[in-house]
C-alpha positions as CSV (number, residue, x, y, z in Angstrom):
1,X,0.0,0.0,0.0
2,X,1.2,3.2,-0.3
3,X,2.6,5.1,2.9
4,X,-0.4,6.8,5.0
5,X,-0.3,7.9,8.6
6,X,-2.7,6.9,10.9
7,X,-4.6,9.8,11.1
8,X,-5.3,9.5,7.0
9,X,-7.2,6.4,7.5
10,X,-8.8,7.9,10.4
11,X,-10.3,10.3,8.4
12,X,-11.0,8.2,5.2
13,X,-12.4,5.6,7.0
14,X,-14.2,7.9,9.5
15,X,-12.8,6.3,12.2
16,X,-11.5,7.4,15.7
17,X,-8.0,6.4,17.2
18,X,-8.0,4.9,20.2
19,X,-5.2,2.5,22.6
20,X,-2.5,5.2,22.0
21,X,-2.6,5.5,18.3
22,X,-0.8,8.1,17.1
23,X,-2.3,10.3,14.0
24,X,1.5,11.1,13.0
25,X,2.3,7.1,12.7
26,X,2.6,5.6,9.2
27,X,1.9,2.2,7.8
28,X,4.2,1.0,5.9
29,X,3.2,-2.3,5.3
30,X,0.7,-3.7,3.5
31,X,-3.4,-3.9,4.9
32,X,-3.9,-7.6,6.0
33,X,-6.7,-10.0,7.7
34,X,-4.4,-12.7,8.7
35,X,-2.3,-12.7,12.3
36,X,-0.3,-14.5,10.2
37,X,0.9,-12.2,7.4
38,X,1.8,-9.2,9.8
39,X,5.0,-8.2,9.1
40,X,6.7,-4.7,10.9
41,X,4.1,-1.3,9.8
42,X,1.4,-3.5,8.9
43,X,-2.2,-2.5,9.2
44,X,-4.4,-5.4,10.9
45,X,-7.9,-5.8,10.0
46,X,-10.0,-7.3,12.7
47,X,-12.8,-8.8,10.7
48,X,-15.1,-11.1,13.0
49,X,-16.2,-14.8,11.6
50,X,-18.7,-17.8,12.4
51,X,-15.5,-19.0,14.0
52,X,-12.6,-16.5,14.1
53,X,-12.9,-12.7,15.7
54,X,-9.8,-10.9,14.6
55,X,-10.4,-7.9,17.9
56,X,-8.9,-11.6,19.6
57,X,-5.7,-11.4,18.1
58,X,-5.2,-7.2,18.3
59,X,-2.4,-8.3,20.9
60,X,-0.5,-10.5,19.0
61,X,-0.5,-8.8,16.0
62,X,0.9,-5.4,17.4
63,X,3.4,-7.2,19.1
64,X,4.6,-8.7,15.7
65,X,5.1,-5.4,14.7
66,X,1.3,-3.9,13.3
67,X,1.0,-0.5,13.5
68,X,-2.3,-0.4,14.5
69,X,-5.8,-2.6,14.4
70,X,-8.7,-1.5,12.4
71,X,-11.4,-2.6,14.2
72,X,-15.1,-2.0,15.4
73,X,-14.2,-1.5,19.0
74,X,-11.2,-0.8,21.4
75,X,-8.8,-3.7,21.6
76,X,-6.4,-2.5,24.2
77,X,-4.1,-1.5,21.6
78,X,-2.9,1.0,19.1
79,X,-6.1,0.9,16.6
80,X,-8.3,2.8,14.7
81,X,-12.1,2.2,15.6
82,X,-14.8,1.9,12.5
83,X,-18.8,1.1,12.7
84,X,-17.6,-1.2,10.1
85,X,-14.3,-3.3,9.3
86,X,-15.5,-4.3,5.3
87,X,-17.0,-0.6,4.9
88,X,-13.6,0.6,6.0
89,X,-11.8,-1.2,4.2
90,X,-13.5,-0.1,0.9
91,X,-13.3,3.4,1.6
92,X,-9.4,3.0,1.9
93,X,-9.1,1.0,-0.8
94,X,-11.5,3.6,-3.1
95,X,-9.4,6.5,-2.0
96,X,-6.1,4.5,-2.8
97,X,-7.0,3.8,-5.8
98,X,-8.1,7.2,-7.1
99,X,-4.6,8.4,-5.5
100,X,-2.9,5.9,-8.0
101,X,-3.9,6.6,-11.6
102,X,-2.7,3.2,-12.2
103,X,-5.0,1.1,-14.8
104,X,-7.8,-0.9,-13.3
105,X,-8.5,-4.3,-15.4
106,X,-11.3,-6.0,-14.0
107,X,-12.8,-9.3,-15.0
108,X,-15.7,-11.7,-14.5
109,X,-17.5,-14.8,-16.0
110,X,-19.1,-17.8,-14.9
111,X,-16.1,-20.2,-15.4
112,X,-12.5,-19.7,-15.8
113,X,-12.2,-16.3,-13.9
114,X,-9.2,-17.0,-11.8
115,X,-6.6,-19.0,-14.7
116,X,-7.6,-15.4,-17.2
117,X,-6.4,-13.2,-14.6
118,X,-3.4,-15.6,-13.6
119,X,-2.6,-15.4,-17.4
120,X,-3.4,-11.7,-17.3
121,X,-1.1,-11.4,-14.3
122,X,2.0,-12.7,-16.3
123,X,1.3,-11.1,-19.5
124,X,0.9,-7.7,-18.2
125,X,4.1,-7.2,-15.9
126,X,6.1,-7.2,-19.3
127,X,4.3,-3.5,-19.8
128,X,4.8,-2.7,-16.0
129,X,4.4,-3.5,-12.5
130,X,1.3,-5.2,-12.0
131,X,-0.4,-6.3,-8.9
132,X,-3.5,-9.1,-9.5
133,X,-6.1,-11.1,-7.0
134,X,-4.4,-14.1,-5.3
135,X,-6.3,-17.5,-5.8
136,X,-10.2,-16.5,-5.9
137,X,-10.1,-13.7,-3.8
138,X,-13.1,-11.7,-5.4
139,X,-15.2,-10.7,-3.3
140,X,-16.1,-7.3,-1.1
141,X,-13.4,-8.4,0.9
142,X,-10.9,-10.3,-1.2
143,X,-10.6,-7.1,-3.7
144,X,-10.4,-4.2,-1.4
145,X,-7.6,-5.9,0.3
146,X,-6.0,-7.1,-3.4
147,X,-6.3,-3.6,-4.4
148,X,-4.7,-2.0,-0.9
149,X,-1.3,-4.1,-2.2
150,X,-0.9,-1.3,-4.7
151,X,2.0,0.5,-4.6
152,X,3.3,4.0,-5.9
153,X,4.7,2.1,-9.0
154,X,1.6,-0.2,-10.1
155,X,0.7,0.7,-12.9
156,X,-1.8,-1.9,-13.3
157,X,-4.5,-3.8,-11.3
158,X,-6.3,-6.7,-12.4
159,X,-9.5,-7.5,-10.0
160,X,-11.2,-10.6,-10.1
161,X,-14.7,-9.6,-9.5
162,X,-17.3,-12.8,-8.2
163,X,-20.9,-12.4,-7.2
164,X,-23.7,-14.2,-5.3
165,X,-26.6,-12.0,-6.7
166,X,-27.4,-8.7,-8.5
167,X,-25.7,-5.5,-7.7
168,X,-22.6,-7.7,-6.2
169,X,-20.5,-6.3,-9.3
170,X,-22.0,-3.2,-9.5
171,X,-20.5,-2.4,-6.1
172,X,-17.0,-3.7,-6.6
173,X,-16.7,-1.6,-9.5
174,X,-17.8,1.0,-7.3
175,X,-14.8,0.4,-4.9
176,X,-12.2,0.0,-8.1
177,X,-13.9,1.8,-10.9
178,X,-12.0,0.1,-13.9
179,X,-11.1,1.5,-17.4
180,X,-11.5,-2.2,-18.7
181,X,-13.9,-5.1,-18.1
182,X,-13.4,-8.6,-19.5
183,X,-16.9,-10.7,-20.0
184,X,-15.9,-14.1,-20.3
185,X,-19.0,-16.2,-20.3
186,X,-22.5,-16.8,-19.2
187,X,-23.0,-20.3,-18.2
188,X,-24.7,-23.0,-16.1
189,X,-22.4,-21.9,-13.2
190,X,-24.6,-20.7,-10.4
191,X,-27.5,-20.8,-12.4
192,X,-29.2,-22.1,-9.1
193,X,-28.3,-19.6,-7.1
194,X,-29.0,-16.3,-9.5
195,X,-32.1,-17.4,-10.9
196,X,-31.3,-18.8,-14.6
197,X,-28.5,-17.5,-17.0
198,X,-30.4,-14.5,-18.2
199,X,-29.9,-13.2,-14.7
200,X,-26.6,-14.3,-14.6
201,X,-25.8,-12.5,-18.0
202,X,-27.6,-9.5,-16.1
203,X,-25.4,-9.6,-13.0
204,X,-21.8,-10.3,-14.8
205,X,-23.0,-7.6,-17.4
206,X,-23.2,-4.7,-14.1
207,X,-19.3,-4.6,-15.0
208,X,-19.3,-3.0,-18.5
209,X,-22.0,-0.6,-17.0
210,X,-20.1,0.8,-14.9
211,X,-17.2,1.4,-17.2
212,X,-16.5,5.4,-18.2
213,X,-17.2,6.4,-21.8
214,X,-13.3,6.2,-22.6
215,X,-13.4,2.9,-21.5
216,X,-13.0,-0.7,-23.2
217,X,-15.4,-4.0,-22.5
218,X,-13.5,-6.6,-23.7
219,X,-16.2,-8.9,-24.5
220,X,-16.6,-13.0,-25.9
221,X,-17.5,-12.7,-29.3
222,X,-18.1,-16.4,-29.1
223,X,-21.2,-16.3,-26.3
224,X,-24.2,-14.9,-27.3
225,X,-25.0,-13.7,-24.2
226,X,-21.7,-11.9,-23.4
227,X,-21.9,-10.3,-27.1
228,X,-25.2,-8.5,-26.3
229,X,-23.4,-6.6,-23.4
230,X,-22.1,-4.3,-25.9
231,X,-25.4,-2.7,-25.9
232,X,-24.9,-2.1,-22.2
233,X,-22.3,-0.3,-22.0
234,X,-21.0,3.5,-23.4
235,X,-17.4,2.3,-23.6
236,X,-15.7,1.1,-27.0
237,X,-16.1,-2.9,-27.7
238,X,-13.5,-5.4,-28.4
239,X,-14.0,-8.8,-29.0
240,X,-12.3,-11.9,-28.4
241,X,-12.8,-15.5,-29.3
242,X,-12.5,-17.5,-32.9
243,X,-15.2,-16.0,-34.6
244,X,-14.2,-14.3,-37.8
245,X,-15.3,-10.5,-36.5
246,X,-13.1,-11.2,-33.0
247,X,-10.6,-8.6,-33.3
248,X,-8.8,-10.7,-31.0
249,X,-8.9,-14.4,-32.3
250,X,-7.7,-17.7,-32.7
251,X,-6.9,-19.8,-35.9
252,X,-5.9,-23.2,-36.1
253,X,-6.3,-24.3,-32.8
254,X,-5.1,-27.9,-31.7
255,X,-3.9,-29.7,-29.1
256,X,-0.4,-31.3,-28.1
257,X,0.1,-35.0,-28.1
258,X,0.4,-34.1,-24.1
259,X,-2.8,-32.2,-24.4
260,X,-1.7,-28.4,-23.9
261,X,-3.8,-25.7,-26.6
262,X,-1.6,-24.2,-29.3
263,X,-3.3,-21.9,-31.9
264,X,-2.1,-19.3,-34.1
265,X,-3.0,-15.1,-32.2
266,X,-4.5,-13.1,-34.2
267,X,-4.8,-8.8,-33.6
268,X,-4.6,-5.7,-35.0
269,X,-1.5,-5.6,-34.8
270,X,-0.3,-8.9,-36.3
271,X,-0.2,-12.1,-35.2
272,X,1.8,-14.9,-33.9
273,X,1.8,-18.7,-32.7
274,X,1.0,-19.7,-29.3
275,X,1.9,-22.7,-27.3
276,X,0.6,-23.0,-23.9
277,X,2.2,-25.0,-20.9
278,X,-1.6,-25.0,-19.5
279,X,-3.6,-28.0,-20.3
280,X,-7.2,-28.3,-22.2
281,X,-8.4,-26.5,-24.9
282,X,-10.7,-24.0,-23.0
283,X,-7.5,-22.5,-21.8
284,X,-7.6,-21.1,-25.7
285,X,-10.5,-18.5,-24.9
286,X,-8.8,-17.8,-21.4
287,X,-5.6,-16.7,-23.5
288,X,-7.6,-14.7,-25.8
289,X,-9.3,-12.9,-23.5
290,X,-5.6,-11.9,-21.4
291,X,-4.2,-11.2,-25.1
292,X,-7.2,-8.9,-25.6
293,X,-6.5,-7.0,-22.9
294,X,-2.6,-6.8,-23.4
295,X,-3.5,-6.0,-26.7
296,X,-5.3,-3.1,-25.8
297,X,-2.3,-1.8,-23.3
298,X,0.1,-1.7,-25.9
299,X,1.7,-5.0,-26.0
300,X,2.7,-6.4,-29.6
301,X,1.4,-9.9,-31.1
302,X,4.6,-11.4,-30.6
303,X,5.5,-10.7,-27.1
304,X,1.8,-11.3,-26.4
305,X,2.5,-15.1,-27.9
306,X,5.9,-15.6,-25.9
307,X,4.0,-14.4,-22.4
308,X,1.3,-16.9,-22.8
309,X,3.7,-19.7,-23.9
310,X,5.6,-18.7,-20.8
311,X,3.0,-18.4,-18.4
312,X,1.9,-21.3,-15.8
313,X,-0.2,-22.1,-13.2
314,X,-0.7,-19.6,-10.2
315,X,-3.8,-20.8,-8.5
316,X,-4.2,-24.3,-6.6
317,X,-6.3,-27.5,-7.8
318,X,-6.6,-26.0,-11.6
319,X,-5.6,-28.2,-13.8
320,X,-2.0,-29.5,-12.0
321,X,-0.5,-32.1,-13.8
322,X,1.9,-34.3,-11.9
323,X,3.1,-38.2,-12.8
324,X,4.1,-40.2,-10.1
325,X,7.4,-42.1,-9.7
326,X,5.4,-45.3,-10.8
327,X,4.4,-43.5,-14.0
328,X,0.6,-42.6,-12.8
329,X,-0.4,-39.0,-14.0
330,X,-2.7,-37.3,-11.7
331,X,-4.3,-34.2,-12.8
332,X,-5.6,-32.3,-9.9
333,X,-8.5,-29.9,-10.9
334,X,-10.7,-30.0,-8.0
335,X,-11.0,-26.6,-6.8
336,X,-14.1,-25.7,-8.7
337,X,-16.6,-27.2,-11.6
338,X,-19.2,-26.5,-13.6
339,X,-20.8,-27.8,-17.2
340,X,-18.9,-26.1,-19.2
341,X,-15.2,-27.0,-17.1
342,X,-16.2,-30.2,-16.7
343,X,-16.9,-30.6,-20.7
344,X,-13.5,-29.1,-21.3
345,X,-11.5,-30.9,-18.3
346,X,-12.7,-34.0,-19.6
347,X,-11.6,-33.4,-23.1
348,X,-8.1,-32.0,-21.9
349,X,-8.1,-36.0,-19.8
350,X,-8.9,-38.0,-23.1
351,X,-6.3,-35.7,-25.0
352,X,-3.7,-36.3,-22.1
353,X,-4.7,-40.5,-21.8
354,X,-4.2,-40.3,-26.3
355,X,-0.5,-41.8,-25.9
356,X,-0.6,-43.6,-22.3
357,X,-3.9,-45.9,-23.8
358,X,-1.0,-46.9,-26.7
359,X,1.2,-48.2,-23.8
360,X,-1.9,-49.9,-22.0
361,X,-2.6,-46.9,-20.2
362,X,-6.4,-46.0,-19.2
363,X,-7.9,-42.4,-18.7
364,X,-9.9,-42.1,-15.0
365,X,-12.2,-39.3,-14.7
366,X,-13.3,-38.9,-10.5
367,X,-16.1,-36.5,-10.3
368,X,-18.3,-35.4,-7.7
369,X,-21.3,-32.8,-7.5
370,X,-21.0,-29.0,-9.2
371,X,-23.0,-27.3,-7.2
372,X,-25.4,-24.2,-7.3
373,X,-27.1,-25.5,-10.7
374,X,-30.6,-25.6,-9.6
375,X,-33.0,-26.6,-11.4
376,X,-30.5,-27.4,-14.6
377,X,-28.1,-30.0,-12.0
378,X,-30.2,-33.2,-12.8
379,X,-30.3,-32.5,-17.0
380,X,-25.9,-31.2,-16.6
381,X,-24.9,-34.0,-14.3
382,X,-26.3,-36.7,-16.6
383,X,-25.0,-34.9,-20.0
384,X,-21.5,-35.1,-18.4
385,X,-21.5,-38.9,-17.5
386,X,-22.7,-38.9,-21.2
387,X,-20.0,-37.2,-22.1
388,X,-17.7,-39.0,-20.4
389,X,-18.7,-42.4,-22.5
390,X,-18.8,-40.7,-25.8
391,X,-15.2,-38.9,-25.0
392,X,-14.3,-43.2,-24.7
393,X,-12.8,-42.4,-21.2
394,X,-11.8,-45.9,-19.8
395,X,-13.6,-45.3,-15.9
396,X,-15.9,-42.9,-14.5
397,X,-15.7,-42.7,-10.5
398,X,-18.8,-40.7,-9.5
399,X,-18.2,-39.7,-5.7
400,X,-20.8,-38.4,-3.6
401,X,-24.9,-38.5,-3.2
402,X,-27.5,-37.4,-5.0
403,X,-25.7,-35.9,-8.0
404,X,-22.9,-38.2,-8.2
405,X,-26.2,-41.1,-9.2
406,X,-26.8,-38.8,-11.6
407,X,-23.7,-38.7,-13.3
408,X,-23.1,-42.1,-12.8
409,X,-26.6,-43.0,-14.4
410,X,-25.9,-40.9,-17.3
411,X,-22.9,-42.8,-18.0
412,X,-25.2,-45.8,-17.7
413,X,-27.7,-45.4,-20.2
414,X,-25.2,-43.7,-22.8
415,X,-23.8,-47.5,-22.9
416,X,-21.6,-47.5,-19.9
417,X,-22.7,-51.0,-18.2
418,X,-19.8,-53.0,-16.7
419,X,-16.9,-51.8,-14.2
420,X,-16.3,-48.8,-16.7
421,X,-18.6,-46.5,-14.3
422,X,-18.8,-46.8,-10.6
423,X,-20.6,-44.3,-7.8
424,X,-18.6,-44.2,-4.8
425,X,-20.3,-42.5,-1.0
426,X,-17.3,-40.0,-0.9
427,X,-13.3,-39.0,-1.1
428,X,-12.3,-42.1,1.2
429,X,-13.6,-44.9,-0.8
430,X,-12.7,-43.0,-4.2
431,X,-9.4,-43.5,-2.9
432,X,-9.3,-47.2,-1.6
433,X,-10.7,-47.6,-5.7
434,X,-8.1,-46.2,-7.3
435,X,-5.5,-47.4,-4.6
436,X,-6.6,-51.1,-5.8
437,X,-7.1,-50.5,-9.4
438,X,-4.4,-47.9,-10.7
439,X,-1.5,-49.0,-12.6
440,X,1.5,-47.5,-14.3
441,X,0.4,-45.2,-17.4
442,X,-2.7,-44.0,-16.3
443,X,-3.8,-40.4,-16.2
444,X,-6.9,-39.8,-13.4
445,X,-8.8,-36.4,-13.6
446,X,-10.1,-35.2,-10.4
447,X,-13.1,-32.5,-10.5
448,X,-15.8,-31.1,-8.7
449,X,-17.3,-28.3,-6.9
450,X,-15.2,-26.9,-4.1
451,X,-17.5,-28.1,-1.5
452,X,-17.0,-31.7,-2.4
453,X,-13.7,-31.4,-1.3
454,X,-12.2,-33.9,-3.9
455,X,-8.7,-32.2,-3.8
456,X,-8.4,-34.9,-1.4
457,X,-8.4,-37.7,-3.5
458,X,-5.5,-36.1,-5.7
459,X,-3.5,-35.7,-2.4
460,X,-3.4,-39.0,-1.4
461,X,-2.9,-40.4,-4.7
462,X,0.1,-38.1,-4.9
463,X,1.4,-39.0,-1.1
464,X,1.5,-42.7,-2.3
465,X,3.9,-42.2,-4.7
466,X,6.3,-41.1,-2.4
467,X,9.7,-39.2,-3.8
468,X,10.3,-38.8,-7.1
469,X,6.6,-37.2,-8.3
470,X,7.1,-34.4,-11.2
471,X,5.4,-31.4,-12.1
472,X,4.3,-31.2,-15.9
C-alpha cells in the first residue's frame, strides 16, 4: 500500500483512534486480515467470523510489529475504531486507488475467472508493475484488500470480481472503478443460485456498466449472451474469441500430443503462434481474453504469444498435472466445476490418456457434485456422464450423493454397463478404488465443486507415490 499515517485512515475511513494510536504514525506495510501475514508497519484488520474474531488477536498482532488494528471496538491496543471493518476497508481502498492513476482491469465470468487473470497477471508485468487477485479472492473483501497491495509504482490492477446475486459487481466496481472489463462467459455456473442464466448475464453484465465512456469492454465474441453486453455499456467494444469478426482471435487451434492448446493469435496488430504449458483447450479462450487485454495496453502480437507460452499455473487445484514415480499421472483440478469445465476438463483428460492408452494406459475421470445449478443440475450432471462415455474415457468414478447417481446414471444409459462407471459414497472410498485399481500409465482427472472437497483424492494419490513425483 502506499505510505499513510494513521490519522489518513482515520479520516477516510471515519474512524477514531483509540489504545494510543498516534495520528503522525505511518503504515508502511501492507493492509492484512491474517495474524499471520503481519509483518513490521502493517495494518491489521480485525474482521469477525462464524468461528474467528480478529479484535482476539489485536495483541498478538501489534506485538509482531502492526502498526495499529482497524477494528469496530477498542482492543487495548494502538487501533483505529470503525462502525464497520469491510465498509472501511473499501473506503481505503476507493481512496487508494483514485490516489494511484494506475490502470484498473477487471474481469468476470461464470467459469474460468481466476486462470484469465493468472494469465493476465504474467502477461501484463512485461508492460509494467502489476499487482492481481491471489487465488479466488473476489469478493467485497478479497478485492479491497487485493487492491490496498498497490503500490506508488503499479501501474496496473487486475481484479477478479465474483458475485452471489445482483448488484454484487456493480458495487465492486464502485470500490475500483475500472477503465477495462473482461466478459468471459454466461454459463450454467450458479444458475441455481441467480435465478437462470439470463440473470446471470444480467449480474456479470453490471461490470461494463459501470465502465466510463473512454473505457473498453473486452467482450466474448463467441457467447451470445456476453456479445449482447455491448449494448450495455458506453465504452468502445472489443472482442475476443474465434469467430471471424473477433478482433482478438484464434486460428488453427489444436492440441499437443500431451494435451496443452496451441493456436495461431490473431490482432490488430499482427499475429503470432502460441503454445501454452496450460492444459485443455478452454484455456484457448482464457488466453484470448488476457491477449485482448494486453493487446489493448500496448503489448505487440509477438511478445503477447511468448508471455502466454511462458505463463503457468498460479492458482491451486486447476488443472496441476503431476506423474508419479510409478508413471501414474494425476491431474488435480478440484477446486471448482461446472458444465462447461467439466466438458473441457474431460476433453483435456482423453487428449492427455491419447498416448498412455497406446502403452496400456487408461484415462480415470473422479467426479463429484457442481453445485449451485438448480434446477439445470439433474439434466448437466447426466449430459457429463454422457459425455464421459462418448469422449471413450476408460472409468468414471462418481463420488458423492445425489448428484454423483446422476452422473453415474448418465454414464449408464449412454452405454456404460460393466466396471467402466462406478458411484462411490465420498473422497475415502474413491481412494481405496483407485488405490486397488491404478496401474502405471494412467492419467486420473479429479473435479468437482469446491465443496466436495475432492482435492483430497488427488493428495493421497500423490502422497503414495512417495519421492520422485514431477510437475508437468
Amino acid at each position: 500500500m502506499i505510505v499513510l499515517t494513521l490519522g489518513e485512515i482515520a479520516e477516510l475511513t471515519r474512524g477514531r483512534l483509540d489504545g494510543g494510536a498516534q495520528a503522525s504514525t505511518s503504515v508502511t506495510g501492507p493492509v492484512v486480515h491474517d495474524s499471520r501475514q503481519v509483518v513490521p508497519g502493517a495494518l491489521f484488520a480485525a474482521l469477525s467470523g462464524e468461528r474467528v474474531d480478529g479484535h482476539d488477536f489485536a495483541a498478538q498482532v501489534t506485538a509482531a510489529g502492526a502498526a495499529a488494528v482497524l477494528a469496530t471496538r477498542p482492543v487495548g491496543v494502538p487501533a483505529i475504531v470503525v462502525a464497520d471493518v469491510v465498509e472501511a476497508l473499501s473506503a481505503l481502498a476507493r481512496a487508494v486507488v483514485a490516489r494511484l492513476g494506475a490502470t484498473v482491469v477487471a474481469l468476470t465470468g461464470s467459469s474460468g475467472k481466476t486462470s484469465t487473470k493468472d494469465l493476465i497477471a504474467q502477461v501484463l508485468p512485461h508492460l509494467g508493475p502489476t499487482v492481481f487477485t491471489e487465488g479466488s479472492f473476489n469478493n467485497e473483501i478479497g478485492l479491497p484488500l487485493t487492491a490496498l497491495r498497490a503500490g506508488e509504482d503499479t501501474r496496473y490492477l487486475v481484479l477478479e470480481m465474483g458475485a452471489r446475486g445482483l448488484g454484487h459487481i456493480r458495487h465492486l466496481a464502485e470500490l475500483t472503478p475500472p477503465r477495462i472489463g473482461l466478459v468471459l462467459n454466461v454459463g450454467a455456473a450458479h444458475a441455481g443460485e441467480f435465478g437462470g442464466r439470463e440473470k446471470t448475464a444480467q449480474a456479470k453484465g453490471e461490470l461494463v456498466e459501470a465502465l466510463p465512456a473512454d473505457g473498453v469492454a473486452v467482450l466474448n465474441a463467441d457467447d451470445p449472451l456476453v456479445r449482447a453486453m455491448a449494448a450495455r455499456t458506453q465504452a468502445r467494444t472489443l472482442l475476443f474469441g474465434e469467430s471471424p469478426d473477433a478482433q482478438i482471435r484464434a486460428a488453427d487451434v489444436r492440441l499437443t500430443p500431451d494435451g496443452r492448446p496451441s493456436f495461431t493469435l490473431h490482432t490488430p496488430s499482427g499475429h503470432a503462434d502460441v503454445i501454452m504449458k496450460l492444459y485443455g483447450e478452454h484455456h484457448v479462450s482464457n488466453a484470448l481474453a488476457a491477449a485482448a487485454v494486453a493487446h489493448e495496453l500496448g503489448l505487440p502480437a509477438p511478445e503477447i504469444a511468448a508471455a502466454l507460452g511462458q505463463a503457468g499455473p498460479l492458482s491451486r487445484w486447476r488443472m496441476e498435472v503431476t506423474e508419479r514415480a510409478d508413471g501414474v499421472t494425476v491431474v488435480n483440478d478440484a477446486y471448482n466445476a461446472n458444465p462447461d469445465s467439466m466438458r473441457a476438463a474431460l476433453r483435456a483428460l482423453v487428449a492427455m490418456g491419447a498416448a498412455a492408452q497406446d502403452r496400456g494406459g487408461r484415462t480415470w475421470a473422479v467426479l463429484g457434485e457442481m453445485a449451485e445449478l438448480g434446477e439445470e443440475s439433474m439434466a448437466e450432471h447426466d449430459g457429463v456422464g454422457r459425455l464421459a462415455v462418448r469422449l471413450n474415457v476408460s472409468k468414471l468414478v462418481a463420488v458423492g450423493g445425489r448428484e454423483a447417481a446422476w452422473l453415474r446414471m448418465g454414464a449408464y444409459n449412454e452405454g456404460s454397463w460393466g466396471e467402466e462407471s462406478v458411484h462411490v459414497s465420498d473422497a475415502g472410498a474413491a481412494v481405496e478404488l483407485l488405490r486397488t485399481e491404478l496401474r502405471p500409465g494412467d492419467v486420473v482427472l479429479v473435479k468437482a465443486s469446491r465443496s466436495v472437497g475432492l482435492e483430497k483424492v488427488a493428495a493421497a494419490l500423490l502422497e503414495e507415490s512417495g519421492e520422485g513425483a514431477t510437475a508437468r
